[in-house]
BALOBA-1460 file (C-alpha; in Angstrom, 3 decimals):
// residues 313
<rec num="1" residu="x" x="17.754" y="-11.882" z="-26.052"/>
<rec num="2" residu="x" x="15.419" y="-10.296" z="-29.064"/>
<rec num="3" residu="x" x="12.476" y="-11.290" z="-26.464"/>
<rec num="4" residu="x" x="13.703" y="-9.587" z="-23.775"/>
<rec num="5" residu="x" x="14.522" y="-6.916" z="-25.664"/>
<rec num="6" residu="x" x="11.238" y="-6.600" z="-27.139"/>
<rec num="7" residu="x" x="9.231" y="-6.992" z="-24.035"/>
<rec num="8" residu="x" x="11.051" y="-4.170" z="-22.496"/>
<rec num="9" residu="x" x="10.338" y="-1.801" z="-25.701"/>
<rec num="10" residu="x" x="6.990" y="-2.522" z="-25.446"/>
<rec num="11" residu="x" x="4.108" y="0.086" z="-23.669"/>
<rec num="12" residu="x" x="1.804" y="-2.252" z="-22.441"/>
<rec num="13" residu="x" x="4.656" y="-3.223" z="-20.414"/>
<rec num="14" residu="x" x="5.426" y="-0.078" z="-18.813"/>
<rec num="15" residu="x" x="2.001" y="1.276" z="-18.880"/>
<rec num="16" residu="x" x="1.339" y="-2.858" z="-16.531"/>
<rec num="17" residu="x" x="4.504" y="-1.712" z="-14.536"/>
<rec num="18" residu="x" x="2.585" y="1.473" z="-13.027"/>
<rec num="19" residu="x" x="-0.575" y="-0.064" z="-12.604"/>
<rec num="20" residu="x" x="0.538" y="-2.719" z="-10.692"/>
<rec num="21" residu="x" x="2.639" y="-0.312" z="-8.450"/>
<rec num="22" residu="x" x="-0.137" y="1.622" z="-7.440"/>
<rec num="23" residu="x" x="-1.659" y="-0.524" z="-4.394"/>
<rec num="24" residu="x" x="2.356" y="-0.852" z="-3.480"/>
<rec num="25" residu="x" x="2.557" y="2.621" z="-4.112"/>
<rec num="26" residu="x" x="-0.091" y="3.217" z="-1.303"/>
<rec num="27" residu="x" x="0.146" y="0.490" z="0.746"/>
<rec num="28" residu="x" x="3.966" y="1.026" z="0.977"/>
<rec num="29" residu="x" x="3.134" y="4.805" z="2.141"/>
<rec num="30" residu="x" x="0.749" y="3.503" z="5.016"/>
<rec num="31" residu="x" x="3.167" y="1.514" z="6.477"/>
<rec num="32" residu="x" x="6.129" y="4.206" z="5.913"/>
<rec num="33" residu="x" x="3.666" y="6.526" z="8.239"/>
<rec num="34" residu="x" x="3.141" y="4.184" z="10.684"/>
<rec num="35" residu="x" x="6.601" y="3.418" z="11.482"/>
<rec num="36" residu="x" x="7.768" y="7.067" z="11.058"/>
<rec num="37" residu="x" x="5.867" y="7.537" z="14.350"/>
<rec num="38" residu="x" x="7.119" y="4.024" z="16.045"/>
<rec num="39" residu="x" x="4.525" y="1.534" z="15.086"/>
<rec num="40" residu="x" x="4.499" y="-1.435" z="13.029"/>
<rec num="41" residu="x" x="1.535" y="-2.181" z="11.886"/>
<rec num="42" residu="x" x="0.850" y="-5.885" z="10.277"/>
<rec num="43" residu="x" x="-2.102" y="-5.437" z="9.730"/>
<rec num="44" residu="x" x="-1.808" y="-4.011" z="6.363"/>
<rec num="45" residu="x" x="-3.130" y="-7.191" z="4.351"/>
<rec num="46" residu="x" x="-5.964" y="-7.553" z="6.131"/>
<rec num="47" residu="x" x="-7.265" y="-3.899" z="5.794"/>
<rec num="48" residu="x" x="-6.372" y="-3.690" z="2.011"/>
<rec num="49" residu="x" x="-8.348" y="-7.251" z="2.011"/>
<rec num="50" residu="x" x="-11.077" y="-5.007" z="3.675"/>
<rec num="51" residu="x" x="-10.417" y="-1.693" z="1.544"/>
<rec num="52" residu="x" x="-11.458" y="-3.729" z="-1.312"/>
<rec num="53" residu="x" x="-14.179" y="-5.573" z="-0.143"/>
<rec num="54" residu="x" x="-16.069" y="-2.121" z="1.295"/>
<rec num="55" residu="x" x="-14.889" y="-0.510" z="-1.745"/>
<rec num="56" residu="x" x="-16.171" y="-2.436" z="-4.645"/>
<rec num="57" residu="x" x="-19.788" y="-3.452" z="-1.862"/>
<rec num="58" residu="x" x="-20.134" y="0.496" z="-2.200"/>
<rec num="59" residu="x" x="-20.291" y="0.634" z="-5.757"/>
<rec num="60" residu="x" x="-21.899" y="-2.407" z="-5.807"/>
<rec num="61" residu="x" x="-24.684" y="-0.852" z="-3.967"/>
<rec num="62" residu="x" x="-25.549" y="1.821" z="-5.848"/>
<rec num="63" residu="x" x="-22.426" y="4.330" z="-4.841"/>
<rec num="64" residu="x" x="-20.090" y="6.312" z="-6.986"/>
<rec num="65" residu="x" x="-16.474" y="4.382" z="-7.344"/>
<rec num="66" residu="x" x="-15.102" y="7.730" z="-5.511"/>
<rec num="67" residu="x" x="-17.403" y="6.748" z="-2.716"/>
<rec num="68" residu="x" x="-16.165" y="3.156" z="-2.826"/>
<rec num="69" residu="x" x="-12.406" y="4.703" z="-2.084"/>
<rec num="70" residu="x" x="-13.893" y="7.233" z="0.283"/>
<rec num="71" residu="x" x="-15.328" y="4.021" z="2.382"/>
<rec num="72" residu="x" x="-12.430" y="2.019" z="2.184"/>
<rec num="73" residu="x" x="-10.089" y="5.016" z="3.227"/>
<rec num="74" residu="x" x="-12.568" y="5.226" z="6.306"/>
<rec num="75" residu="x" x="-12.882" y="1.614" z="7.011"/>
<rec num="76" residu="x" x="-8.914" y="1.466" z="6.700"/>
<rec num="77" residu="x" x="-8.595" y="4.489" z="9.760"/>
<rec num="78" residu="x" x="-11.191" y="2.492" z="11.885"/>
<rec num="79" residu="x" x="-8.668" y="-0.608" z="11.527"/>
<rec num="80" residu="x" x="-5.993" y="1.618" z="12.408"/>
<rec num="81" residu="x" x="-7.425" y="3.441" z="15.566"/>
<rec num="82" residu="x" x="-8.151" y="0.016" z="16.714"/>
<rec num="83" residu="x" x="-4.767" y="-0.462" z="16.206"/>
<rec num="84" residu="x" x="-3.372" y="2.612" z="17.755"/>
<rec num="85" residu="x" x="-5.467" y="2.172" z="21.009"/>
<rec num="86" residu="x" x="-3.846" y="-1.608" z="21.774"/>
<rec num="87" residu="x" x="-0.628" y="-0.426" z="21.089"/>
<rec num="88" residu="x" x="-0.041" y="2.918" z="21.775"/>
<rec num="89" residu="x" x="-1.876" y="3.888" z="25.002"/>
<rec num="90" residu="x" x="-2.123" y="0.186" z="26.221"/>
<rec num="91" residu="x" x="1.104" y="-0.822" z="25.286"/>
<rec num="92" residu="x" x="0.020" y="-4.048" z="24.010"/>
<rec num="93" residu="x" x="2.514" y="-6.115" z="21.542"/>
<rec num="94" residu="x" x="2.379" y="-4.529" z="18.233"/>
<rec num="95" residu="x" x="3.270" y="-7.989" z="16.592"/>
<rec num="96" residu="x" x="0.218" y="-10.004" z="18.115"/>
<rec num="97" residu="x" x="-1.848" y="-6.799" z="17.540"/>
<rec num="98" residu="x" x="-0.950" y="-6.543" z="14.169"/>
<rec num="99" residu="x" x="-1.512" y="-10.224" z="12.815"/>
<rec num="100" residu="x" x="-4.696" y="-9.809" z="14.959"/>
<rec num="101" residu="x" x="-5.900" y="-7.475" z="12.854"/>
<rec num="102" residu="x" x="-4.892" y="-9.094" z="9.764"/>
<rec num="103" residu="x" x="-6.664" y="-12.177" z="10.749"/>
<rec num="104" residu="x" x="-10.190" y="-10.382" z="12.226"/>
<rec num="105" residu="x" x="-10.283" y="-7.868" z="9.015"/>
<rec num="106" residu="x" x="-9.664" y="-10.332" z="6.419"/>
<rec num="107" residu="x" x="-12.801" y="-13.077" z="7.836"/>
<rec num="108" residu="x" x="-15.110" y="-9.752" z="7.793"/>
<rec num="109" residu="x" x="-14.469" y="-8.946" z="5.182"/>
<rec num="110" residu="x" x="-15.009" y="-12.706" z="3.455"/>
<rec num="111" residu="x" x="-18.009" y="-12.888" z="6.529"/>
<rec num="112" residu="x" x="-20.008" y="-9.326" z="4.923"/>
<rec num="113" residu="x" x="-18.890" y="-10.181" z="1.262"/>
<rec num="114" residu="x" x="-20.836" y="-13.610" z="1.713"/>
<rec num="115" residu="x" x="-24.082" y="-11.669" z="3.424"/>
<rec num="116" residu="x" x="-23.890" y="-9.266" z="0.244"/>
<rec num="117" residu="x" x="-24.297" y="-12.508" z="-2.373"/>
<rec num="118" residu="x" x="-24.779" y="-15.485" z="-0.445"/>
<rec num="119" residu="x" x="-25.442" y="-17.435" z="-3.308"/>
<rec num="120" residu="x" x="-23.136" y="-15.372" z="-6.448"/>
<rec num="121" residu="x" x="-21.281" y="-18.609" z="-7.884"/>
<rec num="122" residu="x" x="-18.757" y="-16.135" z="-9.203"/>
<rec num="123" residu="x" x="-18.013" y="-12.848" z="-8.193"/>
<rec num="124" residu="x" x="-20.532" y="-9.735" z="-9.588"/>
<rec num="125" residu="x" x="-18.975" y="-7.067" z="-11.404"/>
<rec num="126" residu="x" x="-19.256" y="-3.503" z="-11.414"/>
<rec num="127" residu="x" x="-18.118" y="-0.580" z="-13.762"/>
<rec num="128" residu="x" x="-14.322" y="0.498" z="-12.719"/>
<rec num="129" residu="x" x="-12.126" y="2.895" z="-12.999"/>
<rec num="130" residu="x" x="-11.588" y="3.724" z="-16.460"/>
<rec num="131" residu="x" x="-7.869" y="4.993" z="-17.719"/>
<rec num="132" residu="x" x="-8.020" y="8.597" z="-18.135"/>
<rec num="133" residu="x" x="-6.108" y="9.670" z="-20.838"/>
<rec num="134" residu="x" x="-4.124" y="14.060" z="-19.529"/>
<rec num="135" residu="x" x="-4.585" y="16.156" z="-22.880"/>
<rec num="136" residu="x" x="-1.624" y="16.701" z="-24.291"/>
<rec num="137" residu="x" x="0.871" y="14.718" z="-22.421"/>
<rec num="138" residu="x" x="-0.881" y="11.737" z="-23.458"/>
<rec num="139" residu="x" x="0.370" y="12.203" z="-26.997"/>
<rec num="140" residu="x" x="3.540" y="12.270" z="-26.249"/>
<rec num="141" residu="x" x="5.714" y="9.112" z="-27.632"/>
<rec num="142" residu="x" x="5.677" y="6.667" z="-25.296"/>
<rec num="143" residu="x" x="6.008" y="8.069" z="-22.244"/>
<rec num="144" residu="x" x="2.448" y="9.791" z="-22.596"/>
<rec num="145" residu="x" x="0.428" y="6.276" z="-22.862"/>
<rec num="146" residu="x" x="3.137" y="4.860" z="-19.913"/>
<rec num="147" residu="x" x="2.417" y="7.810" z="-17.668"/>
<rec num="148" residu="x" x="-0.775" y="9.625" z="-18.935"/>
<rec num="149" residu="x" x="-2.933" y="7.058" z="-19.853"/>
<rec num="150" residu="x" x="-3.306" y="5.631" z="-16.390"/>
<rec num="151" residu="x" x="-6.334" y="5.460" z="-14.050"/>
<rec num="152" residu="x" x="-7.325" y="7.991" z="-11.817"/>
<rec num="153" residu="x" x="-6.383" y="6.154" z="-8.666"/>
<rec num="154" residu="x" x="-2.995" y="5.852" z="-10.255"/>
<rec num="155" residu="x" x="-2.920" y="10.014" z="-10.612"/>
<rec num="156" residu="x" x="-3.947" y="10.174" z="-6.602"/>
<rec num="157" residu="x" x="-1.221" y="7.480" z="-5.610"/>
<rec num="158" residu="x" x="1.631" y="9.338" z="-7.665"/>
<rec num="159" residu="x" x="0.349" y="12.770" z="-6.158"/>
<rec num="160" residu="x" x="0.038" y="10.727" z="-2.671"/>
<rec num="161" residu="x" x="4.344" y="10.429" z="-2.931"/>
<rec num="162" residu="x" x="4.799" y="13.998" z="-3.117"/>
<rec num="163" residu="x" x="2.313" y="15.402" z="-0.622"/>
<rec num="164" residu="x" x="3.337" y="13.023" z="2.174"/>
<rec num="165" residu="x" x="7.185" y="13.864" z="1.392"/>
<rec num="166" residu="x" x="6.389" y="17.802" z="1.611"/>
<rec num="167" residu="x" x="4.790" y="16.840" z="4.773"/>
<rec num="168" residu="x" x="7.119" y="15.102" z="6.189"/>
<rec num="169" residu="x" x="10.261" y="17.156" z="5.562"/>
<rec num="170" residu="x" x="8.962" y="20.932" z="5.312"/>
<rec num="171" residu="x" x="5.808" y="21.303" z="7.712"/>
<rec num="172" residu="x" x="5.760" y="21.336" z="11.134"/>
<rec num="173" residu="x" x="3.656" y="18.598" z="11.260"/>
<rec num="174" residu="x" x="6.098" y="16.278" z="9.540"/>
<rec num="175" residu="x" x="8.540" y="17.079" z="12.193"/>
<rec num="176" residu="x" x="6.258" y="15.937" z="15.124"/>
<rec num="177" residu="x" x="5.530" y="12.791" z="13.352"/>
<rec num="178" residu="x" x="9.346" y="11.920" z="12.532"/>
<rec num="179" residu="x" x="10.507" y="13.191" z="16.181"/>
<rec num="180" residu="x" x="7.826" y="11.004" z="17.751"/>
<rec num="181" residu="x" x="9.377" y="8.100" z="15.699"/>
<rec num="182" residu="x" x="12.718" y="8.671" z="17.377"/>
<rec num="183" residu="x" x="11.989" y="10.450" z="20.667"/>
<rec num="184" residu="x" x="8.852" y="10.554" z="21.870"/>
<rec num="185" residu="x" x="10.028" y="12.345" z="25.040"/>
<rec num="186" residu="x" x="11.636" y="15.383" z="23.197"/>
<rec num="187" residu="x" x="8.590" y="16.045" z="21.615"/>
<rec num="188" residu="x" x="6.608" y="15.357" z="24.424"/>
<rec num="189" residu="x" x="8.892" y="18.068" z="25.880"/>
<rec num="190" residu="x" x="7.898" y="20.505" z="23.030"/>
<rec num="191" residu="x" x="4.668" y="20.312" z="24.694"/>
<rec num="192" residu="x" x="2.937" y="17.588" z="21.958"/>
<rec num="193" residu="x" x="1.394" y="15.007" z="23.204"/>
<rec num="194" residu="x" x="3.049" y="12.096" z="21.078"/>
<rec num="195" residu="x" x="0.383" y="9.576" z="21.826"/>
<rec num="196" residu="x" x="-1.500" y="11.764" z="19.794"/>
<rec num="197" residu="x" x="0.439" y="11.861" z="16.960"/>
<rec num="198" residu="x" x="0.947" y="8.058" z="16.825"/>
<rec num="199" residu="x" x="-3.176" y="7.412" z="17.200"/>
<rec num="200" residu="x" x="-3.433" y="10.242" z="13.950"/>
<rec num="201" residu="x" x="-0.433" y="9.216" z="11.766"/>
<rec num="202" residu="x" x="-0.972" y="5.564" z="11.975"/>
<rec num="203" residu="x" x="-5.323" y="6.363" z="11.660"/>
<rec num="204" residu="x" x="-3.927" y="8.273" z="8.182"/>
<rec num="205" residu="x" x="-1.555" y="5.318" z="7.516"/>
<rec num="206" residu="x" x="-4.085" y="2.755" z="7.401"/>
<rec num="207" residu="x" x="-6.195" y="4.951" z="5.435"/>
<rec num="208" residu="x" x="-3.909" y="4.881" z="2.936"/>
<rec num="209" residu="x" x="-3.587" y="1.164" z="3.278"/>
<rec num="210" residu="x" x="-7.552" y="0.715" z="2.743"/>
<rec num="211" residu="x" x="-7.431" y="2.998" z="-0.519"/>
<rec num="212" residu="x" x="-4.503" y="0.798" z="-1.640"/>
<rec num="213" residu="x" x="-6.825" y="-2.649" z="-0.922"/>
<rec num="214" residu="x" x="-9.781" y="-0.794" z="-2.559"/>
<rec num="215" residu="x" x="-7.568" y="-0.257" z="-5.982"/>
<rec num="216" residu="x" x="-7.605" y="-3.977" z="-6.614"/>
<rec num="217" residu="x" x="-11.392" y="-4.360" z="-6.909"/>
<rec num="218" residu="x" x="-12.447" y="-0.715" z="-8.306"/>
<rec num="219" residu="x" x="-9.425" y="-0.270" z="-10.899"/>
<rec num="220" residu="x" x="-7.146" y="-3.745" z="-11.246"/>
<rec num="221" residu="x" x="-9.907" y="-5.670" z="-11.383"/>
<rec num="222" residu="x" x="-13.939" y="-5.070" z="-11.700"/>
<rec num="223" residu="x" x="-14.911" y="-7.152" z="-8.898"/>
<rec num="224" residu="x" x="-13.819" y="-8.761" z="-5.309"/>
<rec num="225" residu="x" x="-12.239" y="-12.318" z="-4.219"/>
<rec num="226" residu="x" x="-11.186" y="-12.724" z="-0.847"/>
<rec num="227" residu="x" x="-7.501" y="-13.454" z="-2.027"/>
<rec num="228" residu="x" x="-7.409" y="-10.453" z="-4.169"/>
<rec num="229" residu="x" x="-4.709" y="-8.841" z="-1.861"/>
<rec num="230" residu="x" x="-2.186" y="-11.845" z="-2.208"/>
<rec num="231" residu="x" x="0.429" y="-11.027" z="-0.046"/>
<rec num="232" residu="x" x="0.851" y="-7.188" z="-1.366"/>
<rec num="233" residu="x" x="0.591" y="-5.934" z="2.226"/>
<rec num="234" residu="x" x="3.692" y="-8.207" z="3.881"/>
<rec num="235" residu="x" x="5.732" y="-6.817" z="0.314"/>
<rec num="236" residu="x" x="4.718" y="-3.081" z="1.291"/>
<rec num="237" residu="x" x="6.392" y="-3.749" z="5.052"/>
<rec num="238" residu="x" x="9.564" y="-5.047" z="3.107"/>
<rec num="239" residu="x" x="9.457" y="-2.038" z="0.389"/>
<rec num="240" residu="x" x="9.689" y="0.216" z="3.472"/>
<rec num="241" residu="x" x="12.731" y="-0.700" z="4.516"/>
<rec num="242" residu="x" x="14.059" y="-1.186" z="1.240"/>
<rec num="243" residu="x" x="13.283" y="2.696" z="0.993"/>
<rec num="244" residu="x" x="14.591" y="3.340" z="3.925"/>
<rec num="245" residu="x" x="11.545" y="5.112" z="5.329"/>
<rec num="246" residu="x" x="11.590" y="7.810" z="2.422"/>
<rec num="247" residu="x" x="8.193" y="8.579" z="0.381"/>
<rec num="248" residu="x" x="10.479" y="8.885" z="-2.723"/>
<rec num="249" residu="x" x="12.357" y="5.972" z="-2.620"/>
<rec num="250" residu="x" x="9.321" y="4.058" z="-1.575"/>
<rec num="251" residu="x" x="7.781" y="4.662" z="-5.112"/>
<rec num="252" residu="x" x="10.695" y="3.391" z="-7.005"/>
<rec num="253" residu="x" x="10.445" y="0.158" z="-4.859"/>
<rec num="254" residu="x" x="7.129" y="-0.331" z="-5.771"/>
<rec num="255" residu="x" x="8.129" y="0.267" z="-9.495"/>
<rec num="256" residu="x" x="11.046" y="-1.858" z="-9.225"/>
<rec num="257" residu="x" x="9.156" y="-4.826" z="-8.037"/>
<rec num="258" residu="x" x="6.284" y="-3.931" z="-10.579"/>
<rec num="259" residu="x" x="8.517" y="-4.555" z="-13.242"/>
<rec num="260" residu="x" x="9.810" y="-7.551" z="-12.035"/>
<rec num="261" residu="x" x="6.004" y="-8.873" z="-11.705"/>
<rec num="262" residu="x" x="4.913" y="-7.842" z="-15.168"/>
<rec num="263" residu="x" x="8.194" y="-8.415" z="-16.824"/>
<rec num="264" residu="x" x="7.481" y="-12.583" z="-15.090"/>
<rec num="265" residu="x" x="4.295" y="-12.444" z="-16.972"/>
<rec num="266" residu="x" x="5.385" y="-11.687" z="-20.190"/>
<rec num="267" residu="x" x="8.239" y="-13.832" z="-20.368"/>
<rec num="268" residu="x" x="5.907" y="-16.903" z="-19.660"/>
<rec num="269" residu="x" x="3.993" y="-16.770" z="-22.509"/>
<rec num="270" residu="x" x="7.396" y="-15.976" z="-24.610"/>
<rec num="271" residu="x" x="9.548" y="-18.270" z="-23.085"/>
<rec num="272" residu="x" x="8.678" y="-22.246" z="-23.605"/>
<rec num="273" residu="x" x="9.484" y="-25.390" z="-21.556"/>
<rec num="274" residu="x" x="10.694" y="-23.287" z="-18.638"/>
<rec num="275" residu="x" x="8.285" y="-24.007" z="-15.533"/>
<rec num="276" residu="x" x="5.815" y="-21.406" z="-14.906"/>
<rec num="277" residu="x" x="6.729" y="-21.436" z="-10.981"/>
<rec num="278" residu="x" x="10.070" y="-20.305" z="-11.357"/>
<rec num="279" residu="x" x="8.659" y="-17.370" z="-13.736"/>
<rec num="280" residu="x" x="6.513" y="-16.258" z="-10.245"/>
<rec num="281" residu="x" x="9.747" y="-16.369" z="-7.938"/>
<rec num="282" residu="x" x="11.398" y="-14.014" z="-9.429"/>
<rec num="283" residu="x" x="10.132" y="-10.954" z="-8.966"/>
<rec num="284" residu="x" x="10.205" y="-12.134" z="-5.186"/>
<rec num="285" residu="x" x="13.997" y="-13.239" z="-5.315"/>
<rec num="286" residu="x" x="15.037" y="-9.833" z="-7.246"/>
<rec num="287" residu="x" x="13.446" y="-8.139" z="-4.320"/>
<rec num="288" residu="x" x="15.121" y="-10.108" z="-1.501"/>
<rec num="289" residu="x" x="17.942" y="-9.449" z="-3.571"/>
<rec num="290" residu="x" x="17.695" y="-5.554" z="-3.215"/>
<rec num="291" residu="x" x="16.468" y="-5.517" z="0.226"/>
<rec num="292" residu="x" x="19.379" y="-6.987" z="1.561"/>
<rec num="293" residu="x" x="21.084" y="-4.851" z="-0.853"/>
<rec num="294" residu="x" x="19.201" y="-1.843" z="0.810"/>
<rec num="295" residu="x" x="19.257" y="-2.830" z="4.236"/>
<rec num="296" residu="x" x="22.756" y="-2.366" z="4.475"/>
<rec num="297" residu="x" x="22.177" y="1.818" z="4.593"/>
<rec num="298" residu="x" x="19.055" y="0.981" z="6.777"/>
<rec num="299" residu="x" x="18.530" y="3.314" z="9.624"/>
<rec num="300" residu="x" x="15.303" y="2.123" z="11.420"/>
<rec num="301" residu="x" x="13.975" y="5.248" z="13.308"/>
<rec num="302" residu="x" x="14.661" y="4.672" z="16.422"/>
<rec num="303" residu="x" x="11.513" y="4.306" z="18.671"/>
<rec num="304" residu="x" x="10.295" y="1.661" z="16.393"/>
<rec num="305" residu="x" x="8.359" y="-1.005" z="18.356"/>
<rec num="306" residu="x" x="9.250" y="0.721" z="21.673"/>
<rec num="307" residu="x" x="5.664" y="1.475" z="23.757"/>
<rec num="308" residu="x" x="5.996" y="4.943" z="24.830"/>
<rec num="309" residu="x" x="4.467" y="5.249" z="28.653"/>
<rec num="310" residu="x" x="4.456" y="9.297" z="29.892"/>
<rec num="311" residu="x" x="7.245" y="10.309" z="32.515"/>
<rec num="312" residu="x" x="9.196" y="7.283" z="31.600"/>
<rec num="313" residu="x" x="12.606" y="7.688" z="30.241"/>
């Protein structure tokens, strides 16, 4: 008990617990926008995989690390046009399209990383993201090095949960994208063309989603593997609905299964003769846990995975 209790008084702890939330943080956001506007979109793990390939390449070349997230944010609304033209105008199964995506950005990624060092032996590094201590509030007992101390990606993703939630649920803008998500006729009878708004909101989703892949290799880490992303993307789809499709309640399930990660890692190193495996299933299992918890209240918008086709009803 004293080494759970001192694990969870600890900062480094808390101050792990928000930097491994940020790429859920994001990623999570990209998929809530997607599906606000009626499409899945699986292919979140392979443009993160990409995010942080182009990313960290950019910097690698000779580019500023804000330039690395301004390519990866880029390279992440390419993905998603492609996307949004299969499934929204053609119709075609968002499912297939989806893991299609997953599969082609994740080998280009690997495919350019390898034409950048053909013959590296172990990934080159670069200079990342540094943690950028707020004056003032980062002298405040421990919640100033927990919250303040952070990188500046961190900042953007934290910032990233309250602009998208304004936008959703006080502009006009927001209303379009969450009407499309139920009834794309009724707004298409407001005179908005919602094939338009899907091709925008999930091109701004996947955005997000390449930012959230270009975190790992500009700020986690200081360099780029092609398993970097490690399933994050398929745990941002689940965080979704554990939010239930609200930019708030996304962030604390990306905290929530932060803490479960880094509160794993610590207690292997404390904890002896206990399998290391069983340490690394339970952040997963805690999240199943309050998923199904969550999924209970779920109300999935309702034009989710429904093609939208003009003049049809």
């Amino acid at each position: 008990m004293s080494v759970i209790v001192d694990i969870l008084a600890s900062v480094g702890m808390w101050e792990a617990v928000l930097r491994i939330a940020t790429p859920l943080i994001l990623g999570t956001l990209g998929v809530l926008l997607c599906e606000r506007v009626g499409v899945l979109n699986l292919g979140i793990e392979g443009i993160m995989a990409f995010g942080a390939m182009i990313g960290w390449l950019t910097v690698y070349s000779g580019g500023d690390l804000w330039a690395g997230i301004a390519a990866a944010a880029a390279c992440g609304a390419a993905f998603g046009f492609l996307h949004a033209l299969m499934t929204v105008p053609l119709g075609l199964s968002q499912h297939v399209t989806g893991l299609g995506i997953t599969l082609f950005a994740s080998s280009v990624a690997y495919y350019v990383f390898r034409l950048a060092v053909p013959t590296a032996t172990s990934p080159p590094t670069i200079e990342p993201f540094r943690p950028l201590p707020v004056p003032l509030l980062a002298d405040i007992p421990f919640l100033g090095p927990v919250l303040f101390t952070q990188t500046a990606p961190t900042y953007l993703a934290l910032v990233a949960v309250a602009v998208l939630a304004v936008v959703l649920y006080r502009t006009p803008l927001g209303l379009a994208i969450r009407m499309t998500g139920e009834n794309p006729h009724a707004v298409e009878a407001q005179g908005i063309d919602p094939i338009l708004v899907r091709i925008g909101t999930i091109m701004a989703g996947s955005a997000l989603m390449g930012v959230a892949g270009a975190f790992l290799s500009l700020a986690a880490f200081n360099s780029f593997f092609p398993t970097m992303v490690q399933g994050r993307g398929w745990i941002c789809i689940a965080l979704v609905v554990f939010a239930l499709w609200r930019p708030g309640r996304a962030l604390l399930g990306a905290v929530l299964f932060a803490f479960f990660d880094a509160f794993q890692l610590r207690l292997q190193t404390a904890v002896d003769g206990v399998p290391y495996q069983l340490f690394l299933m339970l952040p997963y299992l805690l999240s199943i846990l309050a998923l199904v918890v969550m999924a209970q209240r779920a109300r999935v918008p309702q034009a989710l995975m429904q093609p939208y086709r003009r003049g049809e009803r």
